[in-house]
VEXDREN-2710 file (C-alpha; in Angstrom, 1 decimal):
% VEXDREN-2710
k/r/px/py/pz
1/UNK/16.1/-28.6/1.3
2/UNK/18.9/-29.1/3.3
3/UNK/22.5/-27.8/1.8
4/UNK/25.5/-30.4/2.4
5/UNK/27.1/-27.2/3.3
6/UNK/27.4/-25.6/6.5
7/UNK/27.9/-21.3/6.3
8/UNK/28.9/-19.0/8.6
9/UNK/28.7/-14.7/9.1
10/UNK/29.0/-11.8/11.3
11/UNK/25.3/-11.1/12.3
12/UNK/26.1/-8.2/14.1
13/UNK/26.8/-4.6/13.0
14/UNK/29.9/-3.7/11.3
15/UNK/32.7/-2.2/13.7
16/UNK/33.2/-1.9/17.2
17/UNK/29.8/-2.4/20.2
18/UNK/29.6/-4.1/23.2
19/UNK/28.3/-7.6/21.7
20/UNK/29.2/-8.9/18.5
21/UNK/27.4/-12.1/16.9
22/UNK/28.3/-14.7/15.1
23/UNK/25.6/-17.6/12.9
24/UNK/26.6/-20.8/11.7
25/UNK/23.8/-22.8/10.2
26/UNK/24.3/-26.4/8.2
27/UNK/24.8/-30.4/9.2
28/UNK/27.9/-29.6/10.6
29/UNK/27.1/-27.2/13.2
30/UNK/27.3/-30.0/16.0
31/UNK/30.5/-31.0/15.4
32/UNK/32.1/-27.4/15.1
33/UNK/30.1/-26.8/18.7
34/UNK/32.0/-29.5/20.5
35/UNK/35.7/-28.0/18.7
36/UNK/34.7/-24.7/19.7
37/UNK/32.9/-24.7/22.7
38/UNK/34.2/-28.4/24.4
39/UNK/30.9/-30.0/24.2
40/UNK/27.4/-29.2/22.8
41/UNK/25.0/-27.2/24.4
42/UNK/21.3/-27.9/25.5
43/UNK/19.3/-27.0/22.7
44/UNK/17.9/-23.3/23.1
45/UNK/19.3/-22.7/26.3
46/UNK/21.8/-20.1/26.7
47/UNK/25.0/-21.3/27.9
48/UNK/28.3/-19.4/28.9
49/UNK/31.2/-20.5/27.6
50/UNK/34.4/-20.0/26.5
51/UNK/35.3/-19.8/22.2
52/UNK/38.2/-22.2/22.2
53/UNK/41.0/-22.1/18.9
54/UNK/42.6/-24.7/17.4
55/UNK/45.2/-25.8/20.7
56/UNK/42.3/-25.3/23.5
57/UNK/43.0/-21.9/24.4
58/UNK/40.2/-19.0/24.7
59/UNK/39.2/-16.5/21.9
60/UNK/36.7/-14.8/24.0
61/UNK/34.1/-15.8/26.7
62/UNK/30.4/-15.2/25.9
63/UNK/27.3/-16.5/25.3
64/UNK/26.6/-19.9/22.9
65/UNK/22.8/-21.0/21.9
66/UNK/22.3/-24.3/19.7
67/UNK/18.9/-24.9/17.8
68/UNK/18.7/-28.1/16.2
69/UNK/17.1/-29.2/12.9
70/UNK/14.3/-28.5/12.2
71/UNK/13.7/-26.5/15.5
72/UNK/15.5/-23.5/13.9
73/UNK/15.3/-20.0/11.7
74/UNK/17.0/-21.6/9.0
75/UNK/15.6/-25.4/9.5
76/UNK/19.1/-26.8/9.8
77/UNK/21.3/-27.0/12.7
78/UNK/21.9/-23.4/14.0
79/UNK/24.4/-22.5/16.3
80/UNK/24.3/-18.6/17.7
81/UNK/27.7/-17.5/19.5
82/UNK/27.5/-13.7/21.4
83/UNK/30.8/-12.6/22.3
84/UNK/32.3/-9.3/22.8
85/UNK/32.0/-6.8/20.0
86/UNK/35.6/-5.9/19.0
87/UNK/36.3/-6.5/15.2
88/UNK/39.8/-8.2/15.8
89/UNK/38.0/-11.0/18.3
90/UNK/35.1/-11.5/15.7
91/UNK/37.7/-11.9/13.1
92/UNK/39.7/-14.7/14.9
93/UNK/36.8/-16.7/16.2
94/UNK/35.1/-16.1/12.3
95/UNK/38.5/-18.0/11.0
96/UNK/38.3/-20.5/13.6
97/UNK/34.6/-21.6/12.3
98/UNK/36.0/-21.3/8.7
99/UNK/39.2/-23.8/9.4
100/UNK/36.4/-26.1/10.7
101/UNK/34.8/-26.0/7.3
102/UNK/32.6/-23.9/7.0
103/UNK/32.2/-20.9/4.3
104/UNK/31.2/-17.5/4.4
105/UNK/27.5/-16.8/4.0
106/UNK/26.3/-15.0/0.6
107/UNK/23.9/-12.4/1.6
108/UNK/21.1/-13.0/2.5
109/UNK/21.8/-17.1/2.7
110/UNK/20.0/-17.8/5.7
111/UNK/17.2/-16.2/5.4
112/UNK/17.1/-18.1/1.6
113/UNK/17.8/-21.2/3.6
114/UNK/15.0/-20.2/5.9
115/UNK/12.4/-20.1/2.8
116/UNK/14.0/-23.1/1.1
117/UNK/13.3/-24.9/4.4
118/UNK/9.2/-24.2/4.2
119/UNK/10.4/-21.5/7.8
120/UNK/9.3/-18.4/6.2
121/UNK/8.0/-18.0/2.3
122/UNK/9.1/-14.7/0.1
123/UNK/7.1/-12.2/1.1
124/UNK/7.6/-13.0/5.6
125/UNK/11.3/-13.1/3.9
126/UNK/11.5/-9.5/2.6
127/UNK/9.2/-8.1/5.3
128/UNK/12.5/-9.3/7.5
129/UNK/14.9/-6.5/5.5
130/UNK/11.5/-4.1/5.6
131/UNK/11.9/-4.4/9.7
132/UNK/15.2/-3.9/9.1
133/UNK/15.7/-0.9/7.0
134/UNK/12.1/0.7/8.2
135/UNK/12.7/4.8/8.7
136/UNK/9.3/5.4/10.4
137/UNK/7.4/3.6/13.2
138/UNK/4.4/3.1/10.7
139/UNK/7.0/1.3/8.5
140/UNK/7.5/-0.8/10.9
141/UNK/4.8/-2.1/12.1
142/UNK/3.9/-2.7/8.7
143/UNK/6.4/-5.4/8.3
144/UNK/6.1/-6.5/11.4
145/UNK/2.1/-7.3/10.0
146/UNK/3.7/-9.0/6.6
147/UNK/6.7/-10.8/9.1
148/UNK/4.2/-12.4/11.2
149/UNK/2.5/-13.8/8.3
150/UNK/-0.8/-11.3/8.2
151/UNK/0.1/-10.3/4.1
152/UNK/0.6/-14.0/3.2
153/UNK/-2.5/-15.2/5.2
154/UNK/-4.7/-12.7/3.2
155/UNK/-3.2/-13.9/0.1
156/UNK/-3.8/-17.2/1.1
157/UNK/-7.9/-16.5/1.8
158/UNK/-7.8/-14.7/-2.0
159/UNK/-6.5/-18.0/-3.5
160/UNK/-9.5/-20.5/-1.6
161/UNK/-12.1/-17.6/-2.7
162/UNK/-10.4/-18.3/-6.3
163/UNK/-10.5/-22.2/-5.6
164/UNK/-14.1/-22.1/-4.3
165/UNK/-15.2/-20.3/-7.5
166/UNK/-13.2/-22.5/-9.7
167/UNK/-15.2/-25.6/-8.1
168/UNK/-18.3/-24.1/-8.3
169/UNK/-17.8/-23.6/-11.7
170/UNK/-16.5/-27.3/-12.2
171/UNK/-19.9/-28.6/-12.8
172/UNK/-21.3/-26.7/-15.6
173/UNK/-17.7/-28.6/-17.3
174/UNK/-18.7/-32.1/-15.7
175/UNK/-22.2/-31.6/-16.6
176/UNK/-23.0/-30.0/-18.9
177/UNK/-26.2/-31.4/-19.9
178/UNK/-28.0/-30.2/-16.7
179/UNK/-29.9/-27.4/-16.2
180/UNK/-28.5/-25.5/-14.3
181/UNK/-28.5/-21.4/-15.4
182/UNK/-25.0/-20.8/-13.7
183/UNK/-24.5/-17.3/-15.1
184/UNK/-27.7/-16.0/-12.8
185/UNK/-27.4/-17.9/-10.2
186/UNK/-26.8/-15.3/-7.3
187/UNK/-24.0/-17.6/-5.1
188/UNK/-21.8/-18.0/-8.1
189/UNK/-22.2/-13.6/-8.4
190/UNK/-21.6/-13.2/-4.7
191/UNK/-18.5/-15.7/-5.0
192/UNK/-17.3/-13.1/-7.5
193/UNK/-17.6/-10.0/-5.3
194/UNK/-16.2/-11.8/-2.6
195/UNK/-13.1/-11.9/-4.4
196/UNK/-13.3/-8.5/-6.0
197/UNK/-13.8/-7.2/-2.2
198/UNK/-10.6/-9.3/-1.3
199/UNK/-8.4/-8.1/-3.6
200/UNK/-9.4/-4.4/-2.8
201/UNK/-9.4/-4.5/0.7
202/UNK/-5.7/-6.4/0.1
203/UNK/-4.6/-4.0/-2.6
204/UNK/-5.2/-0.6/-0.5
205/UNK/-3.3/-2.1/2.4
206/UNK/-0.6/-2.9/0.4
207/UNK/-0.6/0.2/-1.5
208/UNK/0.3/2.1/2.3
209/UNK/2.8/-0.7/2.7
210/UNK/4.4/0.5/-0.4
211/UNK/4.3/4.4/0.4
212/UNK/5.7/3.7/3.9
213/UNK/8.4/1.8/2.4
214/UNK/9.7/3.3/-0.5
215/UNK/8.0/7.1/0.2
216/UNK/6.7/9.7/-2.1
217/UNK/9.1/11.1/-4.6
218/UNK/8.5/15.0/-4.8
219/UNK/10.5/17.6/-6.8
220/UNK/10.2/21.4/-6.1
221/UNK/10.7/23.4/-9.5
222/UNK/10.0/26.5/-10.9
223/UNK/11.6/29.8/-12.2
224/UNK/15.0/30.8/-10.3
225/UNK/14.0/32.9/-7.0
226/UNK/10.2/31.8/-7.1
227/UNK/11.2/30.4/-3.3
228/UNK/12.0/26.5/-4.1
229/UNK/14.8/26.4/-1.6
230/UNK/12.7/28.2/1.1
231/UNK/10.0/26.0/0.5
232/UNK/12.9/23.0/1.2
233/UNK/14.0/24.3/4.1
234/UNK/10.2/24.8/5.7
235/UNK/9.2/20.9/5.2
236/UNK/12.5/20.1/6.2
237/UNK/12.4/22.7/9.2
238/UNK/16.4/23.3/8.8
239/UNK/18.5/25.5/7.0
240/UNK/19.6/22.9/4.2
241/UNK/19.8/25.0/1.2
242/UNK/21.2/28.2/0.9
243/UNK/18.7/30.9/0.3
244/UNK/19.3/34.0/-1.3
245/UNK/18.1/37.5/-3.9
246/UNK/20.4/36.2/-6.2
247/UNK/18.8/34.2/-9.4
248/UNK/20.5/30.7/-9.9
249/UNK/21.6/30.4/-6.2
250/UNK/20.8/26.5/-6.2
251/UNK/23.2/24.8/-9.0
252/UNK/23.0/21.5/-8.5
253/UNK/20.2/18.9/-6.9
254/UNK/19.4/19.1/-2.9
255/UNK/17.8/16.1/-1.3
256/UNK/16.5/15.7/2.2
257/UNK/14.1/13.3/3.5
258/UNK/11.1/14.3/5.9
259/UNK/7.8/12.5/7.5
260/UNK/4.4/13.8/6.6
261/UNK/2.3/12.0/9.9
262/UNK/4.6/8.9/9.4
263/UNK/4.7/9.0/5.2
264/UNK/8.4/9.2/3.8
265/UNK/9.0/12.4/1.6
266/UNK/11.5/12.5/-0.6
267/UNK/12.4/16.2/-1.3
268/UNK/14.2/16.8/-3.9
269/UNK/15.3/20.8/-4.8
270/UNK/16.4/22.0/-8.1
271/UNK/17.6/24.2/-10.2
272/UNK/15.7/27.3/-11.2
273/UNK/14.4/26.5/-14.9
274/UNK/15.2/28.9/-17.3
275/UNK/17.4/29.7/-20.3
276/UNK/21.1/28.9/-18.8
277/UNK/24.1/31.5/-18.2
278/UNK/26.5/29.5/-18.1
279/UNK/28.1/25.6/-18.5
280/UNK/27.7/24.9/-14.6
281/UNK/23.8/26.0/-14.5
282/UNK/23.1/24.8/-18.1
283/UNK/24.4/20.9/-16.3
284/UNK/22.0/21.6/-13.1
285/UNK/18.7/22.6/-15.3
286/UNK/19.8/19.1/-17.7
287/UNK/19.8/18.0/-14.0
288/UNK/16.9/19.2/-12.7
289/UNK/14.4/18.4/-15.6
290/UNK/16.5/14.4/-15.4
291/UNK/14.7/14.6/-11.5
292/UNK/11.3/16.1/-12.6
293/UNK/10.7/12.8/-15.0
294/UNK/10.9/10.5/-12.5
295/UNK/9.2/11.8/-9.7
296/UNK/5.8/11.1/-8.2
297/UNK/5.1/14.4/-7.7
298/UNK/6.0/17.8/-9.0
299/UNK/6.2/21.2/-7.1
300/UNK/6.4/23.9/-9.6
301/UNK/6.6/27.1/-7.6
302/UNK/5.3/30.3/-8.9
303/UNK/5.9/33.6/-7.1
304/UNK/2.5/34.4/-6.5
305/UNK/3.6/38.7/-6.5
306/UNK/3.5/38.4/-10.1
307/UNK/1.3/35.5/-11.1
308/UNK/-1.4/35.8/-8.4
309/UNK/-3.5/38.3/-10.0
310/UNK/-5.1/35.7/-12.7
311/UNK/-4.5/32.8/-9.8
312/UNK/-6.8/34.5/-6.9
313/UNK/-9.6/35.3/-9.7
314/UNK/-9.9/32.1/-10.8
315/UNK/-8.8/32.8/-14.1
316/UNK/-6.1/30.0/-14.0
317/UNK/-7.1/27.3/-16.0
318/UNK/-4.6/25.4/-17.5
319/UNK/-0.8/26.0/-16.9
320/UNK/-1.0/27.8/-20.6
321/UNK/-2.5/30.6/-19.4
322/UNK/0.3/31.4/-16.8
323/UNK/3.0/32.8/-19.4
324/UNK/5.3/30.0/-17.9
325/UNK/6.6/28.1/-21.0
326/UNK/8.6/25.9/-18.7
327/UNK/5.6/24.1/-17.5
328/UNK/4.8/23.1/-21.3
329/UNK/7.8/21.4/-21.2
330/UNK/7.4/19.4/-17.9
331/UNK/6.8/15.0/-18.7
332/UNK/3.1/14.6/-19.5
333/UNK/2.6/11.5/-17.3
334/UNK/4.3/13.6/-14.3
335/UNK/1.4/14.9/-11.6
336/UNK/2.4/18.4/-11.0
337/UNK/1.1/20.9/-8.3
338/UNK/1.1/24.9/-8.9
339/UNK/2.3/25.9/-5.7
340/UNK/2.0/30.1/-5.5
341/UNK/4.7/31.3/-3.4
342/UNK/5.1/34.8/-1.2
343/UNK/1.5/35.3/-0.6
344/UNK/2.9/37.2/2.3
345/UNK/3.8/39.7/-0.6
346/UNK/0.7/39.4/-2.4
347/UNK/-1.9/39.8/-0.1
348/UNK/-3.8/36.6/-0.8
349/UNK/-4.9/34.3/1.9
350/UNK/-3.8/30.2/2.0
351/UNK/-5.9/28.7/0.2
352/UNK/-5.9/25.2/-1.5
353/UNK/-7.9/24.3/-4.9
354/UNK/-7.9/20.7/-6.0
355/UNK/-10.9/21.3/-8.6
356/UNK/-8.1/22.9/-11.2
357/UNK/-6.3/21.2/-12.9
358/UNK/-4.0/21.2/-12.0
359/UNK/-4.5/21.6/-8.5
360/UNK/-2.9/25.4/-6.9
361/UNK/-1.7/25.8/-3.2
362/UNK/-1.6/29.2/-1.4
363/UNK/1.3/29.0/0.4
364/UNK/4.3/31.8/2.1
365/UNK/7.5/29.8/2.8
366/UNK/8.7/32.9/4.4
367/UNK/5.8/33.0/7.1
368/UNK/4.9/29.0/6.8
369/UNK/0.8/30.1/5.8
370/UNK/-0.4/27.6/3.9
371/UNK/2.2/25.1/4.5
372/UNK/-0.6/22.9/6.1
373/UNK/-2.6/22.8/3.5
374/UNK/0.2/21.5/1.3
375/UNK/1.4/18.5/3.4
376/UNK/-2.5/17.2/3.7
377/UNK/-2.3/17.5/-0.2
378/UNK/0.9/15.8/-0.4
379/UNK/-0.7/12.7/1.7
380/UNK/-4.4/12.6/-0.5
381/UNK/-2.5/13.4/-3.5
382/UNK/-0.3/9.9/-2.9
383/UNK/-3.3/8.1/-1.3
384/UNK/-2.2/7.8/1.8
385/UNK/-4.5/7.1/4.7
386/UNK/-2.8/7.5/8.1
387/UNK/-0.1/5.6/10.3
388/UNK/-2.6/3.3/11.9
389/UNK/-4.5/2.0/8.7
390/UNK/-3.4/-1.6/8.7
391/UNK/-0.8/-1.2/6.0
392/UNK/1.2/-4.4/5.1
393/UNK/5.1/-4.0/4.3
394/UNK/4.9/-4.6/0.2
395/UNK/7.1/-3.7/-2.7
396/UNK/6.4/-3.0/-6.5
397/UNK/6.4/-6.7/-7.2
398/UNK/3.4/-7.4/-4.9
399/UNK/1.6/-4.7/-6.1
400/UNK/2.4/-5.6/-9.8
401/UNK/1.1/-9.0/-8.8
402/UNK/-1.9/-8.3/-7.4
403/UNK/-3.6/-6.1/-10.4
404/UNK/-2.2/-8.9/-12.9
405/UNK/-4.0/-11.4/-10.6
406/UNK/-7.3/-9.0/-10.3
407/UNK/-7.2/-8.4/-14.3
408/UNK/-7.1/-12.0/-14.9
409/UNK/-10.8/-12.6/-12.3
410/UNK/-11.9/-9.3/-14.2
411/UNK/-11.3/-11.4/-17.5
412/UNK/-13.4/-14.5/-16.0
413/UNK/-15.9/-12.2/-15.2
414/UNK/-16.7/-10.8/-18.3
415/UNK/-16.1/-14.2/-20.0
416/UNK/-18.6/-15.8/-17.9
417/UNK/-21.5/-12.9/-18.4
418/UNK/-20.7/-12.9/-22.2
419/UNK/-20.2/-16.7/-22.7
420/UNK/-20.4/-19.9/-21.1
421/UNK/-16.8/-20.9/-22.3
422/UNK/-16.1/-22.2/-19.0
423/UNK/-13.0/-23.7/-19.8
424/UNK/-11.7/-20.0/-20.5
425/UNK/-13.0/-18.8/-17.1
426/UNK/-11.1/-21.4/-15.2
427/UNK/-7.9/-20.7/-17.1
428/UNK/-8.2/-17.1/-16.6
429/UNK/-8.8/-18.0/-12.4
430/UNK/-5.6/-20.3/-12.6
431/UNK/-4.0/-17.6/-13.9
432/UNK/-4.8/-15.3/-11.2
433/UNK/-3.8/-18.0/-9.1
434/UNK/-0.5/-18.1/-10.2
435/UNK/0.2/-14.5/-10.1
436/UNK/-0.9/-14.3/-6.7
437/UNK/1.6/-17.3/-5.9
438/UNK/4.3/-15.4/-7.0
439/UNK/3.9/-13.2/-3.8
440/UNK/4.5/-16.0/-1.3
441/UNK/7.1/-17.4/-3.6
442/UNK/4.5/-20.8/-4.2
443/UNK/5.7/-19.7/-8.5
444/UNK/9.5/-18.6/-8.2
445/UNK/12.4/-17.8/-10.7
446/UNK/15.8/-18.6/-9.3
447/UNK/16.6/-14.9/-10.6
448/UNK/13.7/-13.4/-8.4
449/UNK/15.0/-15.2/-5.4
450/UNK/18.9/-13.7/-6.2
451/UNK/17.6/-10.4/-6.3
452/UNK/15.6/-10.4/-3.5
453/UNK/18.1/-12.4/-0.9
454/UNK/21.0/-10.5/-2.7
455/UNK/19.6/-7.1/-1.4
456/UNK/19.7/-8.7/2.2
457/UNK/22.6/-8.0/4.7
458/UNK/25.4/-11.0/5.1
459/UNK/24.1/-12.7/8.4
460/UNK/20.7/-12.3/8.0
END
């Protein structure tokens, strides 16, 4: 695809800096390079020059590169000029380009024009605002991987397994009168656990893609002065709440974000949960138990003076047995972890027990004992591996993708050992097919591809 028309943005940060950018892509970039620059330049060779307005005079002096279709991000004519980075001089070299016809980019345009153009496909295309808004080393690297092409590769090698198993198959349909016993033969089963292998390998990679992305969701509750905002401020290792004796110190909802060995946290404090005193701490326990359903994890502290008695003998089984009826109100579908509090009170050691259910930490946010033992069972209890594991940058989407396209090789599985309706088991490997198209953007929905440009930055 190549758009009649030719756009045009500030690529470089908003406000003042030493360089400021400017990206024009589209069929009339060589023209607009002669008007502004006096001639065109040697394609990708930098060139100084100066930015001429509409009477010949200079804008600014800088830097001009010229890549010419299809040797280009974009796959059209792209001309790159690097001036200086004051907003005023952006501003009247960006209306110079616009009184030579062009428009202003929608966000995200050229990296859409990029895809449109076969340059990149969907997933390399939001690996590039991965890069861009990564918070963590690991994170990037990880879309550095899915940028270069690494997450759409594997994808790739998933769809020939699919396509080698779907020929294989193609013969018991063209001939059926042979005898041939497809649903023992041992290459057809290997096939098959080729692709189940794929798909896992593929899955748990993106899976640590997702977590370094997005991060792990975790909200610290419990009874007012159980130690939540202590426990805050010792993963965050600075004073963000205010800590005091008083009950119902924390009134509204405190977030901070921290790094567990390059995994994003999201901490989330809370009010304390108990029968309100007034209107303002009635709104922060509606607000607190609004948090508590939609995160990934729940912290529910319990000051382990008073509760660690039953606790350190074992005798906690189920949170029933605590005397804490706000836990039998918690979301049922919302992991939780009984964190005892103040063992420095208590006497009892750090300890961590993942065999109840659920599991109990032994922690003192006072002293920091046991806080060890919590962020290790923060990262197992989210599944993630380490900074170094091969993760791929991925989003919900992907994932959602790839267990739709596993299900459906699943469902040809089972409807090959049960039947030979071979016609169903190649529909159901088509099927995964698709799915796993919708990754690379091979299967695409004009709405998907608004969303996912329209979340990029204008310029990019």
């Amino acid at each position: 695809m190549n758009s009649p028309e030719t756009i045009v943005a500030i690529a470089s940060a908003p406000g003042r800096g030493a360089v400021g950018i400017i990206r024009v892509s589209g069929p009339q970039v060589p023209e607009i390079a002669i008007a502004v620059l006096g001639s065109l330049p040697a394609p990708r060779r930098a060139r100084l020059a100066n930015f001429l307005d509409a009477h010949g005079d200079a804008i600014d002096q800088g830097v001009a590169l010229y890549f010419p279709f299809p040797q280009s991000y974009t796959g059209e004519h792209v001309l790159e000029l690097q001036g200086h980075g004051g907003t005023l001089v952006l501003d009247l070299l960006l209306q110079r380009l616009l009184e030579l016809g062009c428009r202003m980019a929608r966000p995200g345009e050229f990296s859409e024009r990029a895809f449109l153009n076969g340059k990149i496909d969907i997933a390399q295309a939001e690996a590039i605002a991965d890069l861009i808004g990564a918070g963590t080393a690991a994170a990037a690297r990880a879309a550095v991987r899915s940028l270069q092409g690494e997450f759409s590769a594997r994808i790739d090698d998933l769809k020939t397994k699919i396509t080698g198993l779907c020929v294989y198959v193609e013969a018991a349909i063209d001939f059926p009168d042979e005898e041939i016993d497809f649903l023992s033969d041992r290459t057809l089963q290997q096939r098959l656990s080729a692709v189940f292998e794929g798909f896992d390998s593929l899955s748990q990679a993106a899976r640590q893609g997702a977590l370094l992305r997005e991060g792990l969701t975790v909200v610290i509750a419990g009874r007012p002065n159980a130690g939540k905002s202590s426990l805050l401020n010792k993963l965050a290792g600075e004073e963000v709440a205010i800590v005091t004796d008083l009950p119902g110190t924390t009134r509204d909802v405190l977030r901070r974000q921290v790094h567990l060995d390059g995994l994003p946290l999201n901490l989330v404090d809370t009010a304390g949960l108990r029968p309100a005193a007034d209107v303002v701490e009635a709104e922060g326990v509606r607000r607190a138990r609004q948090e508590i359903a939609r995160a990934d994890r729940v912290l529910y502290i319990l000051d382990a003076a008073t509760a660690g008695n039953a606790a350190a003998s074992g005798a906690l089984a189920t949170p029933a047995t605590l005397d804490e009826p706000e836990l039998e109100g918690l979301p049922a579908g919302v992991p939780i972890t009984l964190v005892f509090n103040k063992i420095d009170l208590s006497g009892a050691a750090p300890a961590l027990d993942v065999a109840s259910v659920p599991p109990r930490v032994f922690i003192s946010a006072l002293t920091g004992a046991g806080i060890p033992l919590l962020r290790h069972h923060l990262k197992v209890a989210a599944g993630y591996l380490d900074s170094d594991c091969g993760a791929l940058s991925a989003r919900r989407r992907h994932l959602d993708a790839l267990t739709r396209a596993r299900e459906h090789v699943q469902c040809a599985a089972n409807t090959l050992s049960s039947t030979r309706a071979f016609e169903l088991f190649a529909e159901d490997l088509r099927l995964a097919q698709h799915a796993l198209g919708e990754i690379t953007g091979e299967f695409t929905s004009e709405d998907l591809l608004g969303e996912i440009f329209g979340s990029f930055c204008i310029g990019k």
